[in-house]
N, C-alpha and C positions, 0 to 999 in steps of 0.2 A: 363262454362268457356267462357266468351263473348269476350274474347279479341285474339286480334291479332297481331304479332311483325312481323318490316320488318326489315333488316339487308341488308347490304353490302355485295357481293358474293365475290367480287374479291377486287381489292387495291383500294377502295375508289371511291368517283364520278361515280358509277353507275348509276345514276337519281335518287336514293329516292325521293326524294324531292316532285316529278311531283305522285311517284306512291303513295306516303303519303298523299300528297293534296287528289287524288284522293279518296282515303278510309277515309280520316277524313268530308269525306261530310257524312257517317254513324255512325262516332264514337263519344261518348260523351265526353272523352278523349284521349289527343296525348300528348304521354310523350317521353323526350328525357332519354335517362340513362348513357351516357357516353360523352369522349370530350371534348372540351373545343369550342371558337373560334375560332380552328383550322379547324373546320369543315364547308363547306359551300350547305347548299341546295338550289336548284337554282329548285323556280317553277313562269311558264311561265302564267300568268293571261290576256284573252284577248290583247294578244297580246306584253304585258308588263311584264318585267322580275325584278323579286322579288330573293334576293338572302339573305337567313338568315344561321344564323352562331351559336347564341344560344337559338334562340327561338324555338320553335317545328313546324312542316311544318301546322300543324291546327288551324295556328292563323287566316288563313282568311276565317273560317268558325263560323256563328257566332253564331253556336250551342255548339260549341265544346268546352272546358275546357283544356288549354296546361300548361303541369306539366315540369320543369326542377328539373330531379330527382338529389339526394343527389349524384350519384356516376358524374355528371358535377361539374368540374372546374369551373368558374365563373371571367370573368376579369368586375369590374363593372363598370369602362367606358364603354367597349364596349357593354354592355348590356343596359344601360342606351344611347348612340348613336342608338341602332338597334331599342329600342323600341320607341324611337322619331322619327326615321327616317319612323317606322310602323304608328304613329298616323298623321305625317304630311300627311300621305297618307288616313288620315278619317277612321284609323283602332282602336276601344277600345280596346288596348292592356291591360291597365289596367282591365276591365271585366273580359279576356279572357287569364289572364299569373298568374300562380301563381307558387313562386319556393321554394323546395325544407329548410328549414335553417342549414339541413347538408352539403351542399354543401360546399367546399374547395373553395377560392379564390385567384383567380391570382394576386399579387400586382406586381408593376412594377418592386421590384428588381425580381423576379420570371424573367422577358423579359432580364434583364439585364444579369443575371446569362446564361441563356439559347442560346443567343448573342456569350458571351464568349467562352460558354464549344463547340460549333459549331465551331467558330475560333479554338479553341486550338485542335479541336481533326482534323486539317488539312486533308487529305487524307481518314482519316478514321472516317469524320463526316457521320453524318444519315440522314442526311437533312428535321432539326425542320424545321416548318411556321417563329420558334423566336417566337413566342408569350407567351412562360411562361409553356406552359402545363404544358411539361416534370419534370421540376423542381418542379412544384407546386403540381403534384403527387407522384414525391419525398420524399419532406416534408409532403404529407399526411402520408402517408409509415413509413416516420420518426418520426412521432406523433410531430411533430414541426409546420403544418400548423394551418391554420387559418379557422374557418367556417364562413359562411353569418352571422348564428344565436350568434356567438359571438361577432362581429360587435356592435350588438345591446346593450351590455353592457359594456360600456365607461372602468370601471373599470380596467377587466379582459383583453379585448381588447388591453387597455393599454400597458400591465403587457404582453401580447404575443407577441404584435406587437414589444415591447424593445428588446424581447428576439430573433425573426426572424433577428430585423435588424443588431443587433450586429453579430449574427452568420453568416448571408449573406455579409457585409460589408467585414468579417476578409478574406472570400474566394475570395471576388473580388480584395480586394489589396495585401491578400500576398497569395494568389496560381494561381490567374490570372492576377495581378501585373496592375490591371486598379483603376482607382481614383473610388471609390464610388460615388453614388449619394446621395444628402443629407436627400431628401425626409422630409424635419422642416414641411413640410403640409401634409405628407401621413396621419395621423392619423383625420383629422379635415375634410380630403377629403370625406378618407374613410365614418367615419360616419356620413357624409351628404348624400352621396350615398346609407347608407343601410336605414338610415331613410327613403330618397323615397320608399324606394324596401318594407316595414315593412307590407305593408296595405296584398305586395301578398306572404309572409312567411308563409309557413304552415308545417307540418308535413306531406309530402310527400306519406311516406308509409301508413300512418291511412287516407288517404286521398282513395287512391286506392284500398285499403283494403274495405273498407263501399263502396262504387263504386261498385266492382266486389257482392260483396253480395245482391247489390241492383236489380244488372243485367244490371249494365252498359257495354257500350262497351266501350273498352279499345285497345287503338292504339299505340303499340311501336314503337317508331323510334328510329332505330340503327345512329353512327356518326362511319363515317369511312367503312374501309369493312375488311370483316372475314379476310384477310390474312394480316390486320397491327394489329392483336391483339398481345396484351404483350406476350401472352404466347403460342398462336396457330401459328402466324404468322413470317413472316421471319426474325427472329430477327437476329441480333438489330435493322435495317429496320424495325422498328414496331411503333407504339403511344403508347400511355402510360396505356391504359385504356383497358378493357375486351369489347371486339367489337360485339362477337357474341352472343347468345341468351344465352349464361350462365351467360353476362354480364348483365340481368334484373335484376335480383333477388337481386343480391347485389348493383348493381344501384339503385333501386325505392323501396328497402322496400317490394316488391309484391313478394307472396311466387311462387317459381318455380312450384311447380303443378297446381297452378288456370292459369297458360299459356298456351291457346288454340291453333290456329295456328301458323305457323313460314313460313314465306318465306322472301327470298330473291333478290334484283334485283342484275343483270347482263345486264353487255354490251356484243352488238353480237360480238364487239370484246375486244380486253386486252390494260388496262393504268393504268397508276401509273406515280403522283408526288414523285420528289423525289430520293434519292439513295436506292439502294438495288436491289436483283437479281428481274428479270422478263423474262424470258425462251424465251418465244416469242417473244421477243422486235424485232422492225425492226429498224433499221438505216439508211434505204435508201431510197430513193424516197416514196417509197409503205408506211412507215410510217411516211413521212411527209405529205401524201396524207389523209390518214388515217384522222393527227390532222385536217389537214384542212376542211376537211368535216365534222367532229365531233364536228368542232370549240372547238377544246379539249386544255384548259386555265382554270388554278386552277380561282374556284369561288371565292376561298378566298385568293390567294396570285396572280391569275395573271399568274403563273409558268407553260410555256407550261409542256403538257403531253407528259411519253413516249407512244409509240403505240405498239401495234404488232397485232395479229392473237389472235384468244380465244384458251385459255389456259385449255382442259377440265380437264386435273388430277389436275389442284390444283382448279379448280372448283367443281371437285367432289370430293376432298376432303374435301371444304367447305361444301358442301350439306350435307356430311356424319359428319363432326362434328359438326353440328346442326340441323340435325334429322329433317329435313326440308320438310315441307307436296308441297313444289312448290317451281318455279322459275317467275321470273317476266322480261322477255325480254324485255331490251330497246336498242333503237339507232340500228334497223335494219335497218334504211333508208338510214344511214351510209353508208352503204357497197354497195349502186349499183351502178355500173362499175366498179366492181371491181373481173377479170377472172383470174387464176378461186380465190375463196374463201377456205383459210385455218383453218384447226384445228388442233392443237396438241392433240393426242392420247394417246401419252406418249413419256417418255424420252430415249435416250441411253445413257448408262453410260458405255464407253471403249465395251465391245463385247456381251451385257445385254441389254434388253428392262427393264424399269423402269415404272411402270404404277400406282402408289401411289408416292405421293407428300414428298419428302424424308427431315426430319429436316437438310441435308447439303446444300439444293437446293443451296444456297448463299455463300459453298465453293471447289463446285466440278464445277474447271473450263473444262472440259470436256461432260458435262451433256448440251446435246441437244435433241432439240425437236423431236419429230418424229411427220409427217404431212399426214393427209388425207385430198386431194384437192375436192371440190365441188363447182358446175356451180355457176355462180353469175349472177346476172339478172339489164338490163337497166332500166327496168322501175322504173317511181316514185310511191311507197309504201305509200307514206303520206296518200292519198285519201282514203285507205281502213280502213272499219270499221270491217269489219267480216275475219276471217282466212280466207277462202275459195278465198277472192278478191285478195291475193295476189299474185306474178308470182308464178308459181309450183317450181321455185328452190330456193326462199324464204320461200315457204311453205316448201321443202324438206333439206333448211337449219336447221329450227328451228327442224322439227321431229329428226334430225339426232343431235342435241344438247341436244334436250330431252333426246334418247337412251343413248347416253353417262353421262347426269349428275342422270340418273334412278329415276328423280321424274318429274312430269308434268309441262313444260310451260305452267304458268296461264293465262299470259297475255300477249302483245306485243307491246310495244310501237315504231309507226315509224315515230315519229316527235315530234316536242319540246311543243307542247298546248295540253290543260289540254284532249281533246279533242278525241287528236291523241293516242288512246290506245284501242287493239281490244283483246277479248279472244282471247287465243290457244285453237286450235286443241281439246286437252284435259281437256278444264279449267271449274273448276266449275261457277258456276252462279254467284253463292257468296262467299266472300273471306272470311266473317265470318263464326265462328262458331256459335252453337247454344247455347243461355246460360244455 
């Protein structure tokens, strides 16, 4: 079992990005499994910042093979922008991309629909990117949507495409009472777009399947983080799509027991785009301080981040529902000058300590944190390569995040280049398994 899946601990924008570059310099595959262009991984190359959204973080390696599995979304403009935007940069995206023909796609009434239902639902919207996902998962759901791999036959295509727009039309003018859009060229578009995309269509799952038997190595990359999953995370505050490692198997086709390791990255401390509960949030100075130093701004929308303190019970309740052999720490460089340094241990609920991540987290307005304070240290962290070089109360930070999330800090990242990333304390050598 030569593969290994990395996921999102907390509410998205953890780093993957930088820790997936980093392990696809050994994998011969990096597959994405869920998402849409909602998602942004942002990895740092000599100095220069690379920010992708449906490609897999292993396109600039130019060993590696990047799968965008069946359970992605797919908007084919912007995958057609991302992957020119890759080659003006002297990248064979073509070589090195090949997706998925189950895959669902995003057309633009999908943005239009998603626009609206954010309007209409005022106070108690969720706060989409607007770029279609939600909708376009919808219609998977509803056996109404569209695949890549139907695209490719004019006929059928036709004959779906008629039937989407008449049904999406009737809801934008008479239940959200907006003019439709005409869209006389979605269809003409469309299939100039899947024609390009035809050469990198494959069958996804048979593809990884022969891979893993051969003894390839095999790189998941998670979109999103374990607590915006549909159905683990804070709903309705959640995405559309299965985030955590149970979301491979029916993302990619690859059967859930040939899946060798699982880890996760985390920020040393807690954000989230977007509405919905987050326990720790600060409001004040301290987590404007926070974004600032984090430069914490959605890669893909722009949208500053909330901030707070890490959050360990719904961190560890991510660990535990996905049986996670490690943690992968980023953004501890974040945090210095910053006395002392917080953690939430668990909650109080009225005259209860709380220490499991409770399905109301998002309607008990009385449900606060409870904090253990720990020293914070001046020095710059960037320079170190090994655990041992860092101040003792960054080293006694992360041990004390260990005990709480009860599986091993693998690794540490404490600055933005590819570079900047040192074992923990406890971390194996190698992140793989053995096939």
């Amino acid at each position: 079992m030569a593969s290994t899946a990395v996921i999102g601990l907390q509410w998205g924008d953890e780093g993957k990005g930088k820790v997936i570059d980093s392990l696809a310099a050994e994998a011969d595959l990096v597959v994405r499994y869920a998402g849409g262009n909602n998602a942004g991984h942002t990895v740092v190359l000599h100095g220069e910042k690379h920010v992708l959204h449906l490609i897999p973080s292993g396109i600039f390696h130019d060993h590696a093979l990047n799968l965008v599995g069946r359970g992605v979304v797919v908007s084919l403009e912007h995958l057609a922008q991302e992957m020119e935007g890759l080659q003006a940069r002297g990248l064979p995206v073509q070589e090195r991309l090949r997706l998925d023909g189950r895959c669902h796609v995003i057309f633009p009434y999908h943005r239009h629909v998603d626009r609206l239902a954010e309007t209409w639902r005022g106070e108690g919207r969720i706060g989409t990117t607007g770029r279609g996902i939600g909708p376009a998962y919808a219609d998977k759901v509803a056996r109404t949507g569209i695949r890549l791999a139907d695209i490719l036959h004019p006929e059928y295509f036709e004959h779906r495409l008629r039937a989407a727009l008449a049904e999406k039309n009737a809801l934008i003018a008479k239940v959200y009472g907006d003019a439709p859009e005409p869209h006389v060229r979605l269809f003409e578009e469309s299939r100039a777009l899947a024609d390009r995309f035809r050469p990198l269509i494959v069958d996804g799952g048979e593809l990884l399947r022969q891979a893993d038997r051969a003894g390839k190595r095999i790189l998941f990359e998670g979109a999103q983080g374990s607590l915006l999953d549909l159905d683990a995370g804070t709903y309705p505050f959640v995405t559309s799509s299965w985030t955590g490692v149970w979301g491979i198997a029916g993302g990619t086709g690859f059967p859930p027991n040939r899946i060798g390791r699982t880890y996760a990255v985390a920020k040393a401390y807690s954000t989230r785009v977007g509405e919905g509960p987050m326990p720790t949030e600060l409001h004040d100075e301290l987590g404007q301080r926070i974004r600032e130093a984090g430069r914490e701004y959605g890669a893909t929308t722009g949208r500053p981040r909330r901030c707070g303190w890490f959050d360990a019970v719904a961190a560890r309740y991510a660990v535990e529902l996905n049986g996670l052999d490690g943690v992968i720490l980023t953004n501890l460089d974040v945090l210095r000058g910053f006395q002392p340094i917080r953690v939430a241990v668990a909650y109080r609920l009225g005259n209860r300590l709380v220490r499991t991540f409770p399905a109301e987290v998002g309607v008990l307005p009385d449900l606060e944190p409870v904090y253990e304070d720990l020293s914070g240290w001046d020095q710059d962290v960037g320079g170190a390569r090994r655990f041992q070089e860092l101040p003792q109360p960054a080293q006694e930070y992360v041990r004390f995040l260990e005990r709480q999330l009860g599986v091993p800090i693998e690794r540490v990242s404490v600055g933005p280049d590819r570079e900047q990333i040192l074992g923990g304390e406890h971390a194996r050598t190698d992140l793989w398994p053995s096939a």
